[in-house]
C-alpha positions as CSV (number, residue, x, y, z in Angstrom):
1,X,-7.4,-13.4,12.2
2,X,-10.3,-13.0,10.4
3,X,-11.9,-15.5,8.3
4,X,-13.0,-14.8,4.5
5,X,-16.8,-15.1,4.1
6,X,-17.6,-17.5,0.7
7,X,-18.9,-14.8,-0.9
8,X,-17.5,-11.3,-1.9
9,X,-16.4,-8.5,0.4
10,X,-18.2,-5.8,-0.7
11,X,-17.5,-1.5,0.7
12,X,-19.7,1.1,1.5
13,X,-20.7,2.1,-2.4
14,X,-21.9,-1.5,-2.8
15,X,-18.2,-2.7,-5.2
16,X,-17.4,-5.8,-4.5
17,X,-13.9,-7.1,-5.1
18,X,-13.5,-9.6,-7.9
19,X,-12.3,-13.1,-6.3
20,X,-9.2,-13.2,-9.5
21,X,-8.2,-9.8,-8.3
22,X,-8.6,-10.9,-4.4
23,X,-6.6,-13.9,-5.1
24,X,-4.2,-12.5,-7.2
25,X,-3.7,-9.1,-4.3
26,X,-3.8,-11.8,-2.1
27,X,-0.2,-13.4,-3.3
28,X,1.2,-10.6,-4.6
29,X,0.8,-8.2,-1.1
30,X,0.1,-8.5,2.5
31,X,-1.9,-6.6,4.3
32,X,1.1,-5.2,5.8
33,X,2.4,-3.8,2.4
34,X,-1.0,-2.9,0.8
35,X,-1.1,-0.7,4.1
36,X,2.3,0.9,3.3
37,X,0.9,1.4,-0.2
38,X,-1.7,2.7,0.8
39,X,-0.5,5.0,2.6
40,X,2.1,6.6,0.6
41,X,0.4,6.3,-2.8
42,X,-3.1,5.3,-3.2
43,X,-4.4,7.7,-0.6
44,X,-2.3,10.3,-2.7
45,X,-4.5,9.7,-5.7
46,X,-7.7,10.6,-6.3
47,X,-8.8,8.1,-9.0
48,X,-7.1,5.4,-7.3
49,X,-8.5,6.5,-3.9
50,X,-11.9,6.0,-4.8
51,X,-11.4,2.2,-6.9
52,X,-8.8,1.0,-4.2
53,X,-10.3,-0.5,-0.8
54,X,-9.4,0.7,2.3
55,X,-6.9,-1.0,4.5
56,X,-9.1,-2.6,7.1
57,X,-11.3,-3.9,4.4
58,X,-8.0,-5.6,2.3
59,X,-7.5,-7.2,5.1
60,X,-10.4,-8.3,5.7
61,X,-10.4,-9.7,2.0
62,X,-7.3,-11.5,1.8
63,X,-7.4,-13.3,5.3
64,X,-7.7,-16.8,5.4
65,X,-6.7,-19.8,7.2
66,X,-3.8,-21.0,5.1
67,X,-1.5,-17.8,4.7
68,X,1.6,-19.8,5.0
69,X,1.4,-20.5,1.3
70,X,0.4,-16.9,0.1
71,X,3.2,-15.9,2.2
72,X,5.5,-18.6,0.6
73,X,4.6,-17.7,-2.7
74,X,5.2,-13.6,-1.8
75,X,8.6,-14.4,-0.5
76,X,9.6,-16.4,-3.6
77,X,8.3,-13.4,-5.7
78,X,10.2,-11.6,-4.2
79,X,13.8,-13.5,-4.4
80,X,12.7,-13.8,-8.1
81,X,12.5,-10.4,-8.6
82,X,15.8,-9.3,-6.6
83,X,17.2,-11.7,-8.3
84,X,16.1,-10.3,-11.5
85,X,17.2,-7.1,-10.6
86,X,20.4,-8.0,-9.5
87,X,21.4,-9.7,-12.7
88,X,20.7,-6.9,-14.8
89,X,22.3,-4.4,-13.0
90,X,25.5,-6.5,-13.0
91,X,24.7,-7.1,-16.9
92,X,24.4,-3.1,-17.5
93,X,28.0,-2.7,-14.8
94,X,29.9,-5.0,-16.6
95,X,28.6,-3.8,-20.3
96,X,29.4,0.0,-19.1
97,X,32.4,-0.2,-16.8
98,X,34.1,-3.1,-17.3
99,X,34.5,-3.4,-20.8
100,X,35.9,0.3,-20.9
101,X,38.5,0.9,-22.8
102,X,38.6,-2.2,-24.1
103,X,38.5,-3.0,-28.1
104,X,35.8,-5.7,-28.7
105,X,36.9,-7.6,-31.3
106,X,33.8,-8.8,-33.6
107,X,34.4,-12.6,-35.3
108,X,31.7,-13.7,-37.4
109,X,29.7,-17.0,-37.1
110,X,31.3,-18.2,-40.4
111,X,34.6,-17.8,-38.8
112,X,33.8,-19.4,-35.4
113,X,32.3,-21.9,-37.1
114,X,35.7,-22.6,-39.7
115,X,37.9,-22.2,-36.7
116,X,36.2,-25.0,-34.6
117,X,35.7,-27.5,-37.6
């Protein structure tokens, strides 16, 4: 593993990548992923080809010596997210198919509110 230099990393055209937006790439994708992304649809555009870094150079950026807890935090993300996901695709299934057919009856507050006092 490489080490990350105290200052910047900085490319070919003289850019160097802001330390929020390292830190925040940083949790958010591994150099792994950002090489997956990059392959499939950064190189695919050409504004984002010339403002995104190449792989090798992500790397370079977002290597350090603790990665367990970027690592921890991207796995978390993640299980957030699926989790997200997950529950709003059962919310939208059971608002569309199981509630088909059905008559939902509408009771006002008032009347909930009467019934249980």
């Amino acid at each position: 593993m490489a080490s990350v230099s105290s200052g910047s990393s900085t490319s070919s055209t003289g850019q160097t990548i802001d330390p929020i937006a390292r830190t925040a790439l940083r949790y958010s994708l591994s150099a792994r992923e950002y090489k997956l992304l990059h392959k499939y649809l950064i190189a695919r555009s050409k504004s984002a080809r010339k403002r995104a870094p190449e792989p090798k150079r992500y790397e370079r950026a977002v290597t350090g010596p603790d990665d367990y807890n970027a690592a921890a935090i991207r796995a978390s993300l993640r299980v957030f997210l699926a989790s997200f996901v997950g529950l709003k695709a059962w919310d939208l299934f059971a608002e569309k198919v199981l509630t088909r057919g059905k008559v939902v009856q509408y009771v006002s507050r008032r009347a909930l509110l009467q019934h249980w006092l």
